[in-house]
RODRENDREN-61128 format. One record per residue (C-alpha): x, y, z; residue in three letters. Coordinates in steps of 0.2 Angstrom, whole numbers, padded with zeros to 4 digits, always signed. Example, Ala and Ser with C-alpha at 12.3 -4.5 7.8 and 13.67 -1.06 7.14 Angstrom:
<atoms>
+0062-0022+0039ALA/+0068-0005+0036SER/
</atoms>
This chain:
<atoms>
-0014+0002+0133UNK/-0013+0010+0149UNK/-0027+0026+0153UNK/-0036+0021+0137UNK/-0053+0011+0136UNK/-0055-0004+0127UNK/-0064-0003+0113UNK/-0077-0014+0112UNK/-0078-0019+0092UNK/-0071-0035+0089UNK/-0061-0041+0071UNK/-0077-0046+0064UNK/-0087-0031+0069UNK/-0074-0017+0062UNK/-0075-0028+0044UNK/-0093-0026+0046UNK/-0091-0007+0050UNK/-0079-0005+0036UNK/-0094-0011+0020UNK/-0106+0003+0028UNK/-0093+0015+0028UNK/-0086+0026+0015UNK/-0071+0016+0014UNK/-0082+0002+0004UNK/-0083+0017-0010UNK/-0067+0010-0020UNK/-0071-0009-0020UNK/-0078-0012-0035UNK/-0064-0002-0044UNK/-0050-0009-0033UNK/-0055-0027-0034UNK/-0059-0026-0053UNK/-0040-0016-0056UNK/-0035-0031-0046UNK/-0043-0045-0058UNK/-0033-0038-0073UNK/-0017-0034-0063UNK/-0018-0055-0060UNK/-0025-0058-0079UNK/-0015-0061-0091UNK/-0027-0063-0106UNK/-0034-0043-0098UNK/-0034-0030-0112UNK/-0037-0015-0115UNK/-0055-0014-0118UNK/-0057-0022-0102UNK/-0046-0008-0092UNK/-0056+0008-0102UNK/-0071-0002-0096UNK/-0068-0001-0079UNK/-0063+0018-0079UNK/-0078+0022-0089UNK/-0089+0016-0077UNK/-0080+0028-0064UNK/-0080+0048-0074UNK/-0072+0054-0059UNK/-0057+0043-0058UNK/-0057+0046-0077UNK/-0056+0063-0074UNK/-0041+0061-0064UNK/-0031+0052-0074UNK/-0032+0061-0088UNK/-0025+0074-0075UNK/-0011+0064-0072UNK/-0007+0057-0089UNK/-0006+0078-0095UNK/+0006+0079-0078UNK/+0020+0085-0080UNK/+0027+0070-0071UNK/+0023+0061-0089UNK/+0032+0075-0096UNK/+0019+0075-0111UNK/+0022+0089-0124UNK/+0003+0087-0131UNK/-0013+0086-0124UNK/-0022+0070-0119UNK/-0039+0070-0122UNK/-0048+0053-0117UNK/-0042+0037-0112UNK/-0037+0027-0128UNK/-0024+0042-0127UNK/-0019+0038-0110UNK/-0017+0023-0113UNK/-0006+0024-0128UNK/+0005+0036-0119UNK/+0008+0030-0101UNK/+0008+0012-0107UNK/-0005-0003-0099UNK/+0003-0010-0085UNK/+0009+0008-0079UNK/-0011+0015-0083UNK/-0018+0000-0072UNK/-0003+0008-0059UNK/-0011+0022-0059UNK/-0030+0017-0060UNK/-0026+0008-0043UNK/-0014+0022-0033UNK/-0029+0035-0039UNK/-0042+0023-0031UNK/-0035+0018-0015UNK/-0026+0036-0010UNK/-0043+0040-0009UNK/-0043+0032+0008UNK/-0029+0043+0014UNK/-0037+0062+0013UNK/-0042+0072+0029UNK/-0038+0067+0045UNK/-0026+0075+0059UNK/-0009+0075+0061UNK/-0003+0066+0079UNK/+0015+0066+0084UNK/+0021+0064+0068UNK/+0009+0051+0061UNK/-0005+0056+0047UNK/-0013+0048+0035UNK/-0001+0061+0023UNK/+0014+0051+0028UNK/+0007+0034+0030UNK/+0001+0035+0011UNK/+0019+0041+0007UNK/+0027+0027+0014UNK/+0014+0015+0006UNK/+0017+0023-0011UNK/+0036+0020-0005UNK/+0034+0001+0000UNK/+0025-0001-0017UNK/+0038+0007-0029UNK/+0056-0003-0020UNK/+0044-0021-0022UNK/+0040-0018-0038UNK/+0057-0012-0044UNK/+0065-0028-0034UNK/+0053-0041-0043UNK/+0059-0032-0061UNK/+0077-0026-0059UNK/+0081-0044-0047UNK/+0068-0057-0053UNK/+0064-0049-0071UNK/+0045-0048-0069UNK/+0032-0035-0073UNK/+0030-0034-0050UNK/+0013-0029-0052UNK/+0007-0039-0038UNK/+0021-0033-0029UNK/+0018-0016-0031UNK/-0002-0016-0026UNK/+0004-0026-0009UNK/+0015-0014-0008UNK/+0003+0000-0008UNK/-0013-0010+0003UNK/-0001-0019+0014UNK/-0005-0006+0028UNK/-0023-0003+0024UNK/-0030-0011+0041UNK/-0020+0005+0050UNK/-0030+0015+0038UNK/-0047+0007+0044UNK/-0042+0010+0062UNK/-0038+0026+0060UNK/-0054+0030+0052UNK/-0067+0019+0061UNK/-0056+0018+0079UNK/-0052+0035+0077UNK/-0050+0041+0096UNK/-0043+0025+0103UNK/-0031+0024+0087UNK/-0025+0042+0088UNK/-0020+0039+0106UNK/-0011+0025+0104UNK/-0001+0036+0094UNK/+0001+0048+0106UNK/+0009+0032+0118UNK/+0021+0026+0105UNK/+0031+0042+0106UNK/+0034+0040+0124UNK/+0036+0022+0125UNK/+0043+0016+0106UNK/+0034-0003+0102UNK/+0030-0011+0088UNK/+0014-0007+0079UNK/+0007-0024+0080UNK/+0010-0025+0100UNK/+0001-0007+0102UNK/-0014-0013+0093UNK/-0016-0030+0101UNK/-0013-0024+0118UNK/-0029-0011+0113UNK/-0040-0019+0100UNK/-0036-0037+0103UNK/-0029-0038+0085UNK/-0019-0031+0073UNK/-0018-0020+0056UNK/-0010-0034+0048UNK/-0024-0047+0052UNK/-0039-0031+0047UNK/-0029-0030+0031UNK/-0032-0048+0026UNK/-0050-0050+0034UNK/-0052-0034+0021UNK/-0042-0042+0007UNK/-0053-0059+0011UNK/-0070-0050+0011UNK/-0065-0039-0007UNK/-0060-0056-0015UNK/-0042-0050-0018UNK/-0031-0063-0024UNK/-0021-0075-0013UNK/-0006-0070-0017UNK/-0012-0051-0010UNK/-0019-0056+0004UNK/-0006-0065+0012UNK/+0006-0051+0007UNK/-0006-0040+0016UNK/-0009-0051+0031UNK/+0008-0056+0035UNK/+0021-0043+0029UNK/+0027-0042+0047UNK/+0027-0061+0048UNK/+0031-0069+0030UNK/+0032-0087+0039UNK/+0016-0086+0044UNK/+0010-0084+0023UNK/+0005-0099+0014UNK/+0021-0108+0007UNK/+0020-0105-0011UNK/+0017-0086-0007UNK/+0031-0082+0007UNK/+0045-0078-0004UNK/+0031-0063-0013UNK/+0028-0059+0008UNK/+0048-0059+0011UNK/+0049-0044-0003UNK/+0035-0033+0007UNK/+0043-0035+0021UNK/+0060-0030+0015UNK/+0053-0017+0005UNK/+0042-0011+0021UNK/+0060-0010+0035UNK/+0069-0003+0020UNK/+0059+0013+0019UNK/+0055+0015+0038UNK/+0074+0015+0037UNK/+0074+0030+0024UNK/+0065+0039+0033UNK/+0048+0034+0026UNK/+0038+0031+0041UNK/+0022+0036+0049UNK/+0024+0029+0067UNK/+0034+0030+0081UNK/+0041+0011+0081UNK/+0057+0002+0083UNK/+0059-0010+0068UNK/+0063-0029+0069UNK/+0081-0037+0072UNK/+0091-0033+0057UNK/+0095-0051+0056UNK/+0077-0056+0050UNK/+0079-0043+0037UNK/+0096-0051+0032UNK/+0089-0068+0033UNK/+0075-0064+0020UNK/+0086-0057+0008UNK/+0099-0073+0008UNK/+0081-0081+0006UNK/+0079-0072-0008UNK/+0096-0071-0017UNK/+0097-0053-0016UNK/+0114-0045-0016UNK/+0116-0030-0001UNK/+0126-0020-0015UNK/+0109-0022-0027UNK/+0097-0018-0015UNK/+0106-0001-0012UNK/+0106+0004-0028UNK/+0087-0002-0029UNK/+0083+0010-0014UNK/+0092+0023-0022UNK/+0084+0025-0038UNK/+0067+0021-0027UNK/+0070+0039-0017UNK/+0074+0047-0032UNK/+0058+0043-0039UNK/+0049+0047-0025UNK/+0059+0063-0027UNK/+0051+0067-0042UNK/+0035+0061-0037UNK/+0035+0074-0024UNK/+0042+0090-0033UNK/+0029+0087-0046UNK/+0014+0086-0033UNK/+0010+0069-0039UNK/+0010+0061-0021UNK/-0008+0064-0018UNK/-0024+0062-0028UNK/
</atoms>
């Protein structure tokens, strides 16, 4: 990047910043929400263990179980009660969204890019895969929507442990419009995509995870047997850039890779719009009931 100084911390040297920073604080909750997400003999008791552990994340979702986004018309008192109410699969939801916004609080807005709107469009990319893996593939998408939510967490570990270089690469973009990816690798020698998957490695988050992480700006580059889980992120990731839920100045890819992954994966155009309609509408709601943030 041109007038900036190279920063001298390789790929390996940020993973190694990143376990003695604070962003190493949700780990142990994320990788263990993640275990049961990908278990399908988890139950219960295993998900109120892992939030009883944690009093504070408790606390917080008993504060979003008596939301007025779950529109509850009794008060909910301990978890056995949030779970009965908001359901399992949508309790571990919001286990996960609770424990990784985390990462997102503080920082300063720079030419339209903060960690406000990058965690707005991650929630975003998390809700239109999951809702395309049910509505089109009729399954639960509960992979879907946790790639969905970390696929840009190596932008988040920039922006927190190569805050100055980061910030001005921001500040370029908006003159001169480039792909993420370029920006980065012209600067740090790599990209948020690859710190994403070194993270996702390092946390022992499934396969299937971690390449949806690593590669959601290049599916072919995904093992075979997960690229057509990569081709969803991606679409769900350039579909909500293009509604308006960026973070970044950046051109997105040719349209015709975005139409050549959803022939791939035997979506219909006229689907897909209904899918991001109901997907905004959510988010909508999300919004106007304060739910956006932890």
């Amino acid at each position: 990047m041109d007038g900036a100084k190279k920063p001298d911390v390789s790929l390996a040297g940020l993973l190694e910043l990143v376990e003695a920073s604070t962003l190493a604080s949700i780990k142990g909750t994320v990788s263990g929400i993640l275990s049961l997400i990908s278990d399908p003999a988890a139950s219960s008791f295993d998900l109120i263990q892992l939030i009883e552990v944690d009093p504070p994340l408790a606390a917080k979702i008993l504060r979003v179980a008596n939301s007025a986004y779950y529109a509850t018309s009794k008060t909910i008192s301990d978890i056995h009660q949030a779970l009965i109410w908001v359901g399992f699969d949508t309790l571990k939801e919001i286990i996960l969204t609770q424990k990784v916004s985390e990462l997102y609080r503080g920082g300063t807005p720079v030419c339209g890019y903060s960690r406000l709107q990058l965690w707005r469009h991650s929630l975003a990319v998390a809700l239109l895969a999951k809702t395309i893996y049910r509505r089109e593939f009729g399954e639960k998408g509960n992979n879907a929507y946790a790639a969905g939510l970390m696929h840009d967490i190596g932008v988040i570990v920039e922006d927190q442990l190569l805050h100055q270089e980061f910030m001005q690469l921001v500040q370029t973009m908006e003159d001169t419009p480039r792909a993420l990816s370029d920006g980065e690798t012209a600067l740090f020698g790599y990209h948020h995509g690859l710190v994403g998957r070194g993270l996702a490695e390092n946390w022992n988050f499934p396969a299937e995870l971690t390449d949806g992480i690593g590669f959601h700006h290049n599916p072919e580059g995904a093992r075979e047997e997960h690229r057509m889980f990569v081709k969803t992120i991606f679409i769900a990731d350039y579909l909500m850039f293009e509604q308006g839920y960026g973070y970044v100045a950046m051109p997105l890819p040719d349209r015709e890779i975005l139409q050549q992954y959803v022939r791939d994966l035997g979506l219909q155009w006229y689907a897909l719009r209904a899918i991001v309609e109901l997907v905004r509408e959510e988010l909508g709601k999300i919004e106007q009931k304060g739910y956006l943030i932890a």
